[in-house]
Z-matrix of the N, CA and C atoms (Angstrom, degrees):
N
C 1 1.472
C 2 1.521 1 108.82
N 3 1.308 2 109.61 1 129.49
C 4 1.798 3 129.50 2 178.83
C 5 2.149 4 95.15 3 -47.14
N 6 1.066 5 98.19 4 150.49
C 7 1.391 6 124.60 5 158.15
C 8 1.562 7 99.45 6 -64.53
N 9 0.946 8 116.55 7 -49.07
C 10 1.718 9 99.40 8 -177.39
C 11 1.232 10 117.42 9 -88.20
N 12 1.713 11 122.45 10 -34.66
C 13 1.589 12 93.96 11 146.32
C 14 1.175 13 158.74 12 -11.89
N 15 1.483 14 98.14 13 -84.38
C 16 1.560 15 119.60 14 150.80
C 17 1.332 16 120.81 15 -19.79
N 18 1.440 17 132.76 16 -16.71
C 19 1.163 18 113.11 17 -135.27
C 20 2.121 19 102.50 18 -106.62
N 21 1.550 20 91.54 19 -19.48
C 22 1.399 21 90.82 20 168.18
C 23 1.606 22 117.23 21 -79.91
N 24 1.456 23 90.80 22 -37.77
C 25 1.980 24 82.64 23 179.46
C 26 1.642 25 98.49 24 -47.40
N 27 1.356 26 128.91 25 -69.44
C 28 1.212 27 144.42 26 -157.65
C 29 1.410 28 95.53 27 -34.05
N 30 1.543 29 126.50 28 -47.47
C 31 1.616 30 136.10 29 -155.44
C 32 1.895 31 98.47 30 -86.33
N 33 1.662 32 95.43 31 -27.16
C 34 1.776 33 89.45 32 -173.28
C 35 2.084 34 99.75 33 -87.06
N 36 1.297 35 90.84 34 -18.89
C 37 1.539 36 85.46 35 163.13
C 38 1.269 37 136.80 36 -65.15
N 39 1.658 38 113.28 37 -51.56
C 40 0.869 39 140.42 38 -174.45
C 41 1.716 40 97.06 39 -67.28
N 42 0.950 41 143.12 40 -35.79
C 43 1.280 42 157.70 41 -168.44
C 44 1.854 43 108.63 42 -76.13
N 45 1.166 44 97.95 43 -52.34
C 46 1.250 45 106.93 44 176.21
C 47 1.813 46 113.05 45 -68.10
N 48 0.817 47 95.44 46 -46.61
C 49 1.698 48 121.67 47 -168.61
C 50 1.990 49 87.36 48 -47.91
N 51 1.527 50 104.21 49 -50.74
C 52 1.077 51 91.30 50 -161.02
C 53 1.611 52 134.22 51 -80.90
N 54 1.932 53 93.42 52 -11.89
C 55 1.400 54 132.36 53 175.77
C 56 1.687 55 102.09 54 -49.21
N 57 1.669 56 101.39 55 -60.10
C 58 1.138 57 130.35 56 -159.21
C 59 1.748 58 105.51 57 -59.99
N 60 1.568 59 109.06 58 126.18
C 61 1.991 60 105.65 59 -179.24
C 62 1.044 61 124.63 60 -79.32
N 63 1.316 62 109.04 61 147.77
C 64 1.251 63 118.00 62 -161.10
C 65 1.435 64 118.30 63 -59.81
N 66 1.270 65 123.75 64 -172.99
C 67 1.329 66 119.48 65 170.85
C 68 2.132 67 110.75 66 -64.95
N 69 1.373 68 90.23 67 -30.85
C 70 1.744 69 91.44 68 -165.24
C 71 1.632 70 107.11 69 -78.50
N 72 1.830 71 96.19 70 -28.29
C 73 1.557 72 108.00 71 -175.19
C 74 1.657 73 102.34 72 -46.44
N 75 1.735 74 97.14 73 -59.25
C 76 1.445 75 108.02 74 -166.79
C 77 1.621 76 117.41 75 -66.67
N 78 0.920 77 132.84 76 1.27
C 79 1.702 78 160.80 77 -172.51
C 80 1.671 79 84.26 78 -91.25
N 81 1.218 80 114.79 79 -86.44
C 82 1.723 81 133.29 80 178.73
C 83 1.678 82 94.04 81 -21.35
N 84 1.051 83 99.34 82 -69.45
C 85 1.587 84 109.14 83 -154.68
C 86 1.491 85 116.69 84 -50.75
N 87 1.687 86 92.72 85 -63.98
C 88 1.547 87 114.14 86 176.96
C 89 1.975 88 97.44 87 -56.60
N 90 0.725 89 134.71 88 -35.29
C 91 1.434 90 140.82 89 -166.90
C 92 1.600 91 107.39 90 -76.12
N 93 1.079 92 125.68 91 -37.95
C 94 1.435 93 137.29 92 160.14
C 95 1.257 94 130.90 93 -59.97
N 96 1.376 95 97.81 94 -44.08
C 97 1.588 96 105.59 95 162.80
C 98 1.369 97 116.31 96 -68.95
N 99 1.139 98 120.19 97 -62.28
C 100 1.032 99 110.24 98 174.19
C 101 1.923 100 151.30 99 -59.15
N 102 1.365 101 84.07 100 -34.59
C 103 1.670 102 99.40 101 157.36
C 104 1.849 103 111.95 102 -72.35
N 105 1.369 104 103.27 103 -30.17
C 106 1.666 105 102.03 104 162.95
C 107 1.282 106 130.03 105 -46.22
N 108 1.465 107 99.86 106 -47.75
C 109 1.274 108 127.59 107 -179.77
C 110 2.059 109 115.71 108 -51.80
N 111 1.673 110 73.40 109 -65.80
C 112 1.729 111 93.90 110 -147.54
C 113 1.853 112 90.51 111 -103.77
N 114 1.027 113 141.20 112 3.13
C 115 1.577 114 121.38 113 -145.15
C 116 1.613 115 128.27 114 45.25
N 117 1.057 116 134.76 115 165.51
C 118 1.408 117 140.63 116 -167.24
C 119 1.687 118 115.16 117 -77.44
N 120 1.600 119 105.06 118 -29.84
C 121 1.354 120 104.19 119 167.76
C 122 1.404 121 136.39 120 -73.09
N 123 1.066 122 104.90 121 -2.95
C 124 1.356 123 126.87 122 -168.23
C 125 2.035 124 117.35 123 -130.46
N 126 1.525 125 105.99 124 25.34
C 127 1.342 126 108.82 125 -178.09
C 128 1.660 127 86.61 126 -151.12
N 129 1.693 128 89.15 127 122.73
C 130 1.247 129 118.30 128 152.76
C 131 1.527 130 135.76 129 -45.87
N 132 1.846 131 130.01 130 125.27
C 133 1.457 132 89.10 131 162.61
C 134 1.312 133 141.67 132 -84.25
N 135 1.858 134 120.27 133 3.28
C 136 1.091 135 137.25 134 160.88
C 137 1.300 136 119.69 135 -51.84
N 138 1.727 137 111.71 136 -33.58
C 139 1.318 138 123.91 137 173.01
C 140 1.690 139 110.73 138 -58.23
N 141 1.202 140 111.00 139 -58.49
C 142 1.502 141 136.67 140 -172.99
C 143 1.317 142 87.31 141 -44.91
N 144 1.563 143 129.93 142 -76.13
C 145 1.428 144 129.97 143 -149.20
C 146 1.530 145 98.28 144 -63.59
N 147 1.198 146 120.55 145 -33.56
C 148 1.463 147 121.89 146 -152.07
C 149 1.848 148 95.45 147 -84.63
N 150 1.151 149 119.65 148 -33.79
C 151 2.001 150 121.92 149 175.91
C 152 1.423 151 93.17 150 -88.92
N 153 1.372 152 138.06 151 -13.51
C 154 1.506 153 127.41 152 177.90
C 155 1.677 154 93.33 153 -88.78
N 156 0.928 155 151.57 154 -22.16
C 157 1.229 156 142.77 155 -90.65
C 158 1.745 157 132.28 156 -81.83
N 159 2.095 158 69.04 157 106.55
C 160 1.663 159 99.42 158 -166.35
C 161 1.685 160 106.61 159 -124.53
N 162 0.980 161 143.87 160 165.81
C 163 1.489 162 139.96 161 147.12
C 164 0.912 163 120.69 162 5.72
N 165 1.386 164 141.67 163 147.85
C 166 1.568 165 136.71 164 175.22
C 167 1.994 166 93.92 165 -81.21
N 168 1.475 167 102.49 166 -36.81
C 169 1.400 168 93.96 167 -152.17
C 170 1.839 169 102.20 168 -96.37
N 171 1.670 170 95.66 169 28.99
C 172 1.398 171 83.02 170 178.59
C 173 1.864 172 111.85 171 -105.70
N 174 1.505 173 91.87 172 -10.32
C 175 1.931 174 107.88 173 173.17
C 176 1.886 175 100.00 174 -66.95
N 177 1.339 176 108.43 175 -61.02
C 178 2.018 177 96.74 176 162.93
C 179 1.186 178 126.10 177 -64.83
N 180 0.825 179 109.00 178 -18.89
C 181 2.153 180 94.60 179 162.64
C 182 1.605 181 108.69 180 -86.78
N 183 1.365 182 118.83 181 -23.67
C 184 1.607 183 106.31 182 -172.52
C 185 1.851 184 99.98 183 -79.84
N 186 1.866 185 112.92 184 -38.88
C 187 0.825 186 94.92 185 -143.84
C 188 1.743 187 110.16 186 -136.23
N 189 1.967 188 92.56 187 3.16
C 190 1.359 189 98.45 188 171.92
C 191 1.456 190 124.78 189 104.70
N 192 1.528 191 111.18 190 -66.05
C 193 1.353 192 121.57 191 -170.85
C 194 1.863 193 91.49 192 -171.89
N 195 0.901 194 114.80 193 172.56
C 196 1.609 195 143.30 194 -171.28
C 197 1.491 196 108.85 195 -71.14
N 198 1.469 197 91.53 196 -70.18
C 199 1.831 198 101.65 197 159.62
C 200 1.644 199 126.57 198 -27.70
N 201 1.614 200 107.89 199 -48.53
C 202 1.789 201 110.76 200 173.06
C 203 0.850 202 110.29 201 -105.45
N 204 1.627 203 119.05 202 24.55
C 205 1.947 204 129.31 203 163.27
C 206 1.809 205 80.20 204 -68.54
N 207 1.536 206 85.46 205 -77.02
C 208 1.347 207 110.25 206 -152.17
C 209 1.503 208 113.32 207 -54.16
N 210 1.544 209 139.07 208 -42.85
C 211 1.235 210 124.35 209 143.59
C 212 1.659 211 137.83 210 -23.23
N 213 1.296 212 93.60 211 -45.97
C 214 1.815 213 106.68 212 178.48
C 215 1.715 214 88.56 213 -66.48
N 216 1.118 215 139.67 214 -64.72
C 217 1.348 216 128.87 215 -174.69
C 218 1.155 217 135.86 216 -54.04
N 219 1.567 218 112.63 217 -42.18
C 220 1.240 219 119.40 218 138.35
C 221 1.620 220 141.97 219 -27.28
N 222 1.307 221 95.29 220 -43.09
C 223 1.164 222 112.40 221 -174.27
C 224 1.604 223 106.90 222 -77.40
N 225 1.392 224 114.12 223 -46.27
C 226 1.686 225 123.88 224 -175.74
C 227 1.548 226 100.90 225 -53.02
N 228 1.800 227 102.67 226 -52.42
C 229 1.419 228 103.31 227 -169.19
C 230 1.476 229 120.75 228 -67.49
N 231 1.215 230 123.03 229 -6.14
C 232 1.132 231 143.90 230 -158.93
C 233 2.046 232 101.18 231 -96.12
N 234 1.416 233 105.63 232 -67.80
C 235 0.953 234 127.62 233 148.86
C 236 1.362 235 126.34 234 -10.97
N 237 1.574 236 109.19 235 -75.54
C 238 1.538 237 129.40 236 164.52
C 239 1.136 238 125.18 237 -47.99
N 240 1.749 239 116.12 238 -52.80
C 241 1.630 240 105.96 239 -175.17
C 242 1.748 241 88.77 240 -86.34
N 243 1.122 242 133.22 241 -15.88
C 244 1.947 243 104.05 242 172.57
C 245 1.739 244 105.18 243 -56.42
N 246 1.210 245 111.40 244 -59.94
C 247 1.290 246 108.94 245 -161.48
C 248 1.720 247 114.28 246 -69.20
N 249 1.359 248 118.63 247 21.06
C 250 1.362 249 109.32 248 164.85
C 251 1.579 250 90.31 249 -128.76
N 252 1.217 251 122.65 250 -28.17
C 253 2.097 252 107.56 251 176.42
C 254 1.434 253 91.42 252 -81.72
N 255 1.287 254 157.81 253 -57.29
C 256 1.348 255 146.56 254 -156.60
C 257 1.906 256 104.68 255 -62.26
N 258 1.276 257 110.91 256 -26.99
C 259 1.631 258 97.34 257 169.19
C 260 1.212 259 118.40 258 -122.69
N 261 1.532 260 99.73 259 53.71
C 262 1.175 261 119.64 260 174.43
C 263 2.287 262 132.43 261 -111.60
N 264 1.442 263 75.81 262 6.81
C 265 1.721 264 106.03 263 -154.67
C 266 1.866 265 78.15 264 -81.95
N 267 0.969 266 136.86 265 139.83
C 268 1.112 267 143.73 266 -155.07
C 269 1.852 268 123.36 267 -178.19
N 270 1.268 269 120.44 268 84.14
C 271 1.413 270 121.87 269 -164.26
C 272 0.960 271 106.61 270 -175.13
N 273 1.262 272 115.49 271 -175.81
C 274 1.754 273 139.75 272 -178.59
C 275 1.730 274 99.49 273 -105.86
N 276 1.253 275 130.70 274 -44.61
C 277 1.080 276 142.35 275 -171.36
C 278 1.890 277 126.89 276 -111.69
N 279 1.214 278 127.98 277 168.75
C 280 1.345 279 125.20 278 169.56
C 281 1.096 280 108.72 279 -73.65
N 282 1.630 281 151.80 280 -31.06
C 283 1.291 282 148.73 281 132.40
C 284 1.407 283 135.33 282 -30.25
N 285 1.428 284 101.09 283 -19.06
C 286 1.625 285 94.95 284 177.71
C 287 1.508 286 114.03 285 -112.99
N 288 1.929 287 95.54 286 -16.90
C 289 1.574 288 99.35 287 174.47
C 290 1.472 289 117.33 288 -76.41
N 291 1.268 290 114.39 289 -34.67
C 292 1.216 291 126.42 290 169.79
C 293 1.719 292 113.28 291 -47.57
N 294 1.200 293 103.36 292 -57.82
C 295 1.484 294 114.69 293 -158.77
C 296 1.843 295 92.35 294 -89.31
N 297 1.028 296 124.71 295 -14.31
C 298 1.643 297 109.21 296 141.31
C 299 1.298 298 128.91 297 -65.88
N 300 1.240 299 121.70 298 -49.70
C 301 1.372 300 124.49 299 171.07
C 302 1.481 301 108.13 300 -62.60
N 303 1.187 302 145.28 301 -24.67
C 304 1.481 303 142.16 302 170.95
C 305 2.038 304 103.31 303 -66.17
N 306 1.254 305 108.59 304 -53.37
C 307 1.079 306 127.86 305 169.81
C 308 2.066 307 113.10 306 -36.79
N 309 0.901 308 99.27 307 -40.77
C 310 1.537 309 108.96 308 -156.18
C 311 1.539 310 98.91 309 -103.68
N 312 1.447 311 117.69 310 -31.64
C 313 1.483 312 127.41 311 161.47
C 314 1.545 313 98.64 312 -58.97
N 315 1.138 314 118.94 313 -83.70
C 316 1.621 315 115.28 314 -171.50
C 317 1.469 316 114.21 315 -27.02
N 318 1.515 317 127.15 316 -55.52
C 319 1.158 318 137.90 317 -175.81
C 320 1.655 319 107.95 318 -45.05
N 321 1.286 320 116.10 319 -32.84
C 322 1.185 321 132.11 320 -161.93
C 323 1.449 322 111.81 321 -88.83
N 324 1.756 323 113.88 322 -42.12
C 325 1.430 324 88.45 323 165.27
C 326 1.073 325 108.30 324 -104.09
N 327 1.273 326 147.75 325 20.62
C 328 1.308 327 135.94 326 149.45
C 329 1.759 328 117.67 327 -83.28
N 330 1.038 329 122.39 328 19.90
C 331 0.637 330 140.20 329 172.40
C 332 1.730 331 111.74 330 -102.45
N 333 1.373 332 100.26 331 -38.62
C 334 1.502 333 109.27 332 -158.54
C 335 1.419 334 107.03 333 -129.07
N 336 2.124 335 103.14 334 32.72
C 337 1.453 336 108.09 335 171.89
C 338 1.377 337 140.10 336 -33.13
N 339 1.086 338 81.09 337 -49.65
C 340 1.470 339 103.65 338 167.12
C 341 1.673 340 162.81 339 -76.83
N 342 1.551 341 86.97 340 -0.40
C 343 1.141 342 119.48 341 -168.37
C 344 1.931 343 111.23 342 -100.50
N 345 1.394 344 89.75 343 126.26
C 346 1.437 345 101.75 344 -162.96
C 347 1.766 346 95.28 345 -71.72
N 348 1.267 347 125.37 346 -54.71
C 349 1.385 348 117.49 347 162.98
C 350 1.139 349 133.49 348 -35.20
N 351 1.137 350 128.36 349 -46.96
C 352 1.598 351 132.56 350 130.74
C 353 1.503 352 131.67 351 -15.69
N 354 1.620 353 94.35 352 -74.91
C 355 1.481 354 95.19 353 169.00
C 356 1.987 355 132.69 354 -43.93
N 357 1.960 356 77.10 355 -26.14
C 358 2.129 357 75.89 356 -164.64
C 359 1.372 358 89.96 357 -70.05
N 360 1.270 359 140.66 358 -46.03
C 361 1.445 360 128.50 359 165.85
C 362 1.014 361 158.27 360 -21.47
N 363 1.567 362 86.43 361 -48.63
C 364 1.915 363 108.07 362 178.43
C 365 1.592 364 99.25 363 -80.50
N 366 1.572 365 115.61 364 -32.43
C 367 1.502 366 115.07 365 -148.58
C 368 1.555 367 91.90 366 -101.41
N 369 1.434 368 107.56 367 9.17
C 370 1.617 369 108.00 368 -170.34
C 371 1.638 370 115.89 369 36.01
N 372 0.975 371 100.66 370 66.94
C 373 1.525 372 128.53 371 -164.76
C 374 1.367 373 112.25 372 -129.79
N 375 1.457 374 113.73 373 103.27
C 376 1.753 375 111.98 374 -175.71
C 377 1.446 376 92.16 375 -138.71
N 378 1.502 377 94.38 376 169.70
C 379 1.348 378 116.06 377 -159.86
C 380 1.773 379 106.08 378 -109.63
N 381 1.166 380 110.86 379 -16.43
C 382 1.786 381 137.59 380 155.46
C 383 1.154 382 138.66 381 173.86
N 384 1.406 383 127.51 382 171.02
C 385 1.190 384 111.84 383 -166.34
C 386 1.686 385 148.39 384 -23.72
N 387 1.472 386 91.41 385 -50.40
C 388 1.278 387 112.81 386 178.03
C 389 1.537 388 115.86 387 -66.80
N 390 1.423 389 124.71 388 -34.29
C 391 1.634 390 126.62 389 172.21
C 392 1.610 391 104.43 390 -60.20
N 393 1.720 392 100.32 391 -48.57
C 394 1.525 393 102.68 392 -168.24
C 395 2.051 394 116.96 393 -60.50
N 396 1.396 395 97.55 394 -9.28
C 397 1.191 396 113.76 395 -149.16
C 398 1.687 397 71.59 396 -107.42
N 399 1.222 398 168.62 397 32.09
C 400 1.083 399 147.87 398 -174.11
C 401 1.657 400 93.97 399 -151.42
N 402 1.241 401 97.34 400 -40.16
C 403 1.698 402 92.57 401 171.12
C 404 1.437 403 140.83 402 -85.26
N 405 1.454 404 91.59 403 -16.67
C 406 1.822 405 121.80 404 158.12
C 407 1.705 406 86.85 405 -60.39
N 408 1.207 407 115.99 406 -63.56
C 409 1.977 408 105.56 407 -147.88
C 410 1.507 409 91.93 408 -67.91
N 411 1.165 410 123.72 409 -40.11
C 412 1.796 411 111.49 410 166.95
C 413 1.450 412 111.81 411 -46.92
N 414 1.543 413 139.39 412 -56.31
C 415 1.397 414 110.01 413 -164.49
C 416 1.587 415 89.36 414 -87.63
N 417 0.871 416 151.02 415 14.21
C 418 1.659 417 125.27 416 -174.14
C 419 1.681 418 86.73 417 -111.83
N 420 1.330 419 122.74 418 -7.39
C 421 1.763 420 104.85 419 156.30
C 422 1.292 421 126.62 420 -92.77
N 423 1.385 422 99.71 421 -24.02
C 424 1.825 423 104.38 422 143.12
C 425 1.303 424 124.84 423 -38.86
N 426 1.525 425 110.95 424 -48.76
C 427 0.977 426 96.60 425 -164.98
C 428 1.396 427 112.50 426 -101.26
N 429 1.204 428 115.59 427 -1.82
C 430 1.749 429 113.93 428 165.08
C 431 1.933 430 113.88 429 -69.90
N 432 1.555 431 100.15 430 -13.06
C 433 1.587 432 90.48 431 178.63
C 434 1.636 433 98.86 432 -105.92
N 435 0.997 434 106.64 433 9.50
C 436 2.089 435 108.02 434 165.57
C 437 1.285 436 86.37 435 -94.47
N 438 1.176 437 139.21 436 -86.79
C 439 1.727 438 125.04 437 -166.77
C 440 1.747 439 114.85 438 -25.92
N 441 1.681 440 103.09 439 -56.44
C 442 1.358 441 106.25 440 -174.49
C 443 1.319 442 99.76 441 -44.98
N 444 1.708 443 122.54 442 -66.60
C 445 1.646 444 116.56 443 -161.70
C 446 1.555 445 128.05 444 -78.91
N 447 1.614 446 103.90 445 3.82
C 448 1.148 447 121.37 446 140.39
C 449 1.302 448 131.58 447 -81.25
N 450 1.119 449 110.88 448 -33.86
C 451 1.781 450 113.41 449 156.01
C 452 2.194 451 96.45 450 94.60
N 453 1.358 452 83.65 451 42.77
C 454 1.582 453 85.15 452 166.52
C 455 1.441 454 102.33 453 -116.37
N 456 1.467 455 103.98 454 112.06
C 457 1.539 456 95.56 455 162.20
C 458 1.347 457 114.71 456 -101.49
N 459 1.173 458 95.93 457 171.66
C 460 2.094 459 115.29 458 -171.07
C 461 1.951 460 105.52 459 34.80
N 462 1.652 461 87.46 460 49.79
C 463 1.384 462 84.50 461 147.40
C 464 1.773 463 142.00 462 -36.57
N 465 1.447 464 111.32 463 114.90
C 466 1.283 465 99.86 464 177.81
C 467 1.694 466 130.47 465 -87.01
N 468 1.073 467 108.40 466 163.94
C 469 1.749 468 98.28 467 -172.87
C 470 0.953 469 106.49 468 -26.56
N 471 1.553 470 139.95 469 -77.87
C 472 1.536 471 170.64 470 -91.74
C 473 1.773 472 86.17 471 -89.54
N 474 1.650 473 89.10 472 -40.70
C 475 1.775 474 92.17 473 -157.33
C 476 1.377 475 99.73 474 -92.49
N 477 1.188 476 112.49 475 -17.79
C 478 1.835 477 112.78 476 -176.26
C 479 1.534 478 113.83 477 -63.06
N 480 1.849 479 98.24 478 -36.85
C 481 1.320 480 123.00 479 -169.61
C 482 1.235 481 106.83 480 -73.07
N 483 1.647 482 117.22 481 -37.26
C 484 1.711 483 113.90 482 -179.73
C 485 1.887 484 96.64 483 -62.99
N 486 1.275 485 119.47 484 -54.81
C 487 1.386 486 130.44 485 -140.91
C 488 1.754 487 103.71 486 -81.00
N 489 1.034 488 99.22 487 -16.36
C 490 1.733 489 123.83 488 160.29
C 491 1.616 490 129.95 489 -74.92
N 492 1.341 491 76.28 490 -28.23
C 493 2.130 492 91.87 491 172.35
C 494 1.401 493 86.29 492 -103.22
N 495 1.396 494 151.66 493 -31.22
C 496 1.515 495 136.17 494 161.03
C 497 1.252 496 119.46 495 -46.07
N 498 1.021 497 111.07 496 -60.97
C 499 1.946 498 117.20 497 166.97
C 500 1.427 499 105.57 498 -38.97
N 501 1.432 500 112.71 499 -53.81
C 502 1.865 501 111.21 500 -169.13
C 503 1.363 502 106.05 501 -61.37
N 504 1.327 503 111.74 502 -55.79
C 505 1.516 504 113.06 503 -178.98
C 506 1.441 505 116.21 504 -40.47
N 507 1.163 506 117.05 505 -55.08
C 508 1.427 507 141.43 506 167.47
C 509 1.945 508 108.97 507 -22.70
N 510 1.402 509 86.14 508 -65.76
C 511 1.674 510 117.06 509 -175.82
C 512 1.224 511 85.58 510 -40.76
N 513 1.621 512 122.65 511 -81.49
C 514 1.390 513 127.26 512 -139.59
C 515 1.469 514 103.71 513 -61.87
N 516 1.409 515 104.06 514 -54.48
C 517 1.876 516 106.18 515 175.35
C 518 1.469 517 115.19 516 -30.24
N 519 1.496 518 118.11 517 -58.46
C 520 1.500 519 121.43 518 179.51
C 521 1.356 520 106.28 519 -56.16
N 522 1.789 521 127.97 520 -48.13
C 523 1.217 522 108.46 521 -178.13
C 524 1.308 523 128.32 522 -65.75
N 525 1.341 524 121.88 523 -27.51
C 526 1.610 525 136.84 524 151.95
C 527 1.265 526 101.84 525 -27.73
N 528 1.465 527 112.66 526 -73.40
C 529 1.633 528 127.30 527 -151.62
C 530 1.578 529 109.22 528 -52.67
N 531 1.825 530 107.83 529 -43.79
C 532 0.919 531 119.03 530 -165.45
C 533 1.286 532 124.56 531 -106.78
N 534 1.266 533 105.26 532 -4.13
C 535 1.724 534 109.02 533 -171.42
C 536 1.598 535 100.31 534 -122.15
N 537 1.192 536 122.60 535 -54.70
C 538 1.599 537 136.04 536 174.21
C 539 0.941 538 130.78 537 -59.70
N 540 1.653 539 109.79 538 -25.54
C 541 1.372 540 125.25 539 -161.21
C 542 1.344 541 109.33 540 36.30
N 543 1.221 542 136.58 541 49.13
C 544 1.433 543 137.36 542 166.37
C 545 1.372 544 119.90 543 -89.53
N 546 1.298 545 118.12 544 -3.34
C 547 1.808 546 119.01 545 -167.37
C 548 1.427 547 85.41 546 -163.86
N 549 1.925 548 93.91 547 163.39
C 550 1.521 549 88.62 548 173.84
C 551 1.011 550 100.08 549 -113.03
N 552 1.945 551 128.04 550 -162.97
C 553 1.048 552 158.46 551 148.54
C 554 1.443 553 121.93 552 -34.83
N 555 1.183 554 104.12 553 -37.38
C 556 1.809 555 97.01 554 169.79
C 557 1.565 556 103.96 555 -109.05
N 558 1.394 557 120.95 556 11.23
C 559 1.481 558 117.76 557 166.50
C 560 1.598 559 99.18 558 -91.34
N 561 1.060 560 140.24 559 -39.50
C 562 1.279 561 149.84 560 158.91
C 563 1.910 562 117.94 561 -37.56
N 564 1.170 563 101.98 562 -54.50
C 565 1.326 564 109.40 563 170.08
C 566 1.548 565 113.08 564 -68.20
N 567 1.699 566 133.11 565 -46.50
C 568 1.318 567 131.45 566 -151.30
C 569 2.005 568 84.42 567 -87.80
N 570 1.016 569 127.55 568 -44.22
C 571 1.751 570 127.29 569 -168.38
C 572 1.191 571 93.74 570 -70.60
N 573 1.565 572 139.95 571 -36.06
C 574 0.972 573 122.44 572 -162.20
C 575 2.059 574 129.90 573 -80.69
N 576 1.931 575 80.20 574 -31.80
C 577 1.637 576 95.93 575 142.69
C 578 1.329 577 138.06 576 -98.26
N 579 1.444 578 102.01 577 4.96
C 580 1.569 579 93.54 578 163.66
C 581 1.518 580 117.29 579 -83.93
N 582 1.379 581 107.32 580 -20.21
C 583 1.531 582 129.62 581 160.37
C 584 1.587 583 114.70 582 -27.63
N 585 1.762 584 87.18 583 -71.85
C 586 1.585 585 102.29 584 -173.86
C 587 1.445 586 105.65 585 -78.54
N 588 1.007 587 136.86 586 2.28
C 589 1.551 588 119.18 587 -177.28
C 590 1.446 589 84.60 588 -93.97
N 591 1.538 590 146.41 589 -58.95
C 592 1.251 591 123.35 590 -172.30
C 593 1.636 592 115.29 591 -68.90
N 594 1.096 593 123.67 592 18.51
C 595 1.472 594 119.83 593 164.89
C 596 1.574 595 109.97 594 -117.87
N 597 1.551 596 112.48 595 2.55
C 598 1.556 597 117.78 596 166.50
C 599 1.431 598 87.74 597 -80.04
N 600 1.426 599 113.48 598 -53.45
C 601 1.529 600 101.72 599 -149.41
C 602 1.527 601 128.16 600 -59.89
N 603 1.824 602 84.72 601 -52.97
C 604 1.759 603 98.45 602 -174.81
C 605 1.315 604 118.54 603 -116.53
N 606 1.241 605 108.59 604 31.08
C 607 1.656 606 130.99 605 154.91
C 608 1.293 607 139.43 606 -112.87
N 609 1.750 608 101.93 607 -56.93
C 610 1.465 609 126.72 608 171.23
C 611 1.392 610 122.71 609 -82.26
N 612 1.506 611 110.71 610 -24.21
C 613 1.202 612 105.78 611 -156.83
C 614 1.421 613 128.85 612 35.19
N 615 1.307 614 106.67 613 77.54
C 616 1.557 615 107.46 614 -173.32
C 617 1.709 616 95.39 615 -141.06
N 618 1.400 617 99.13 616 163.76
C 619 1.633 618 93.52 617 -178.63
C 620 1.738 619 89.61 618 -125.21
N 621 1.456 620 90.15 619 114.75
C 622 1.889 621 93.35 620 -168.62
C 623 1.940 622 94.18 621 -78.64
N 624 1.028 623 127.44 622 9.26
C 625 1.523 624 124.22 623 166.25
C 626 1.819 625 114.75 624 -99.19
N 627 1.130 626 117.12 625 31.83
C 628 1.038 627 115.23 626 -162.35
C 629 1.403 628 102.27 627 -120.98
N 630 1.522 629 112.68 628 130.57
C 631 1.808 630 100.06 629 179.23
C 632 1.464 631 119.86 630 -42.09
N 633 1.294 632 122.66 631 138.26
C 634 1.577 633 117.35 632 168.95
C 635 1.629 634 122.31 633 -65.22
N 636 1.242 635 139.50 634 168.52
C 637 1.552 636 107.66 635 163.71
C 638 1.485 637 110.38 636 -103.28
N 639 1.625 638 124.51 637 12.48
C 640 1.182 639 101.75 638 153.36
C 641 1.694 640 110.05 639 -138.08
N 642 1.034 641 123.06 640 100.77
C 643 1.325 642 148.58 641 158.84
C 644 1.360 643 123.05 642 -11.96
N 645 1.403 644 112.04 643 111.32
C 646 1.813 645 88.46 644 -168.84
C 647 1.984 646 83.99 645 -126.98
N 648 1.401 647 99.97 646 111.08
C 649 1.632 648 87.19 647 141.72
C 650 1.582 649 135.62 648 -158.54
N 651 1.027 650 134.52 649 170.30
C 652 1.255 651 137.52 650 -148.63
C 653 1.439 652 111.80 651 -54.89
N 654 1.340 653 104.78 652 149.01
C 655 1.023 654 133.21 653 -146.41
C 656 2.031 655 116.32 654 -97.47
């Protein structure tokens, strides 16, 4: 075969080659699933290499130790569900953006009942600092787009601290909802804004019925 023949296979190779994940991608991947699965205490990294299946010694050169496996995953998953609940705030008002974004959270772990990565979240459950430290910066960017669509700027501690015990409250309801089966799904939603309407009132002073000034809705 001519040199110039060759030359598209070479380009559909080269093409593919590049489609195709990397060794660390597939580390990521297989590593997600499986800590999805099982939690982190309970997954091997022999396991990892063997559903990635790459080198044992190529998960410690990408990533060190198990511990900053499992952070890096954390972190993606973490990552992932912000960027579909954070553009999810959707209304005319701070009441309706809110209570979309509550909306779109729920979807998310019921969606992802099952998921032990999930769980370390909800159950505020980490494995060390650095996980715990990744899932804190997820709700406190939550909660900078509840201030935004409440329209408090330069929130002060005092208020970070109320709107931080809102998130917790939040937490526990879902784990009720979802683990206890003690409450439902729309008991979860109605406490969770009846929550925030007494922290509009006699905290924020905000009138969550009030047009927002920037408008978010679907698209």
């Amino acid at each position: 075969m001519s040199d110039t023949a060759s030359r598209p296979q070479r380009r559909k190779k080269e093409a593919a080659d590049a489609k195709a994940p990397t060794g660390k991608q597939r580390i990521l991947e297989a590593a997600e699933r499986l800590f999805a699965s099982r939690g982190f205490m309970d997954v091997s990294a022999a396991e990892i290499v063997r559903e990635a299946g790459v080198a044992h010694g190529l998960l410690f050169h990408h990533f060190g130790a198990m511990e900053e496996l499992y952070a890096e995953v954390s972190r993606v998953a973490a990552q992932r569900m912000n960027e579909v609940q954070l553009a999810s705030f959707r209304g005319r008002t701070a009441r309706e953006q809110v209570a979309s974004f509550l909306r779109a959270h729920l979807r998310s772990v019921k969606q992802r009942e099952g998921d032990a990565l999930f769980r370390a979240r909800s159950h505020n459950v980490a494995t060390h600092a650095k996980v715990a430290a990744i899932w804190e910066a997820s709700r406190q960017e939550a909660i900078d787009r509840v201030c935004d669509a409440l329209g408090v700027q330069a929130p002060t501690p005092a208020v970070r601290v109320c709107l931080r015990a809102w998130v917790g409250f939040h937490d526990q309801l879902v784990l009720a909802w979802l683990s206890e089966r003690t409450i439902t799904e729309r008991q979860v939603m109605d406490w969770t804004m009846k929550q925030l309407e007494h922290l509009a009132a006699d905290v924020l002073s905000v009138d969550l019925d009030r047009p927002t000034s920037q408008q978010q809705t679907s698209a």
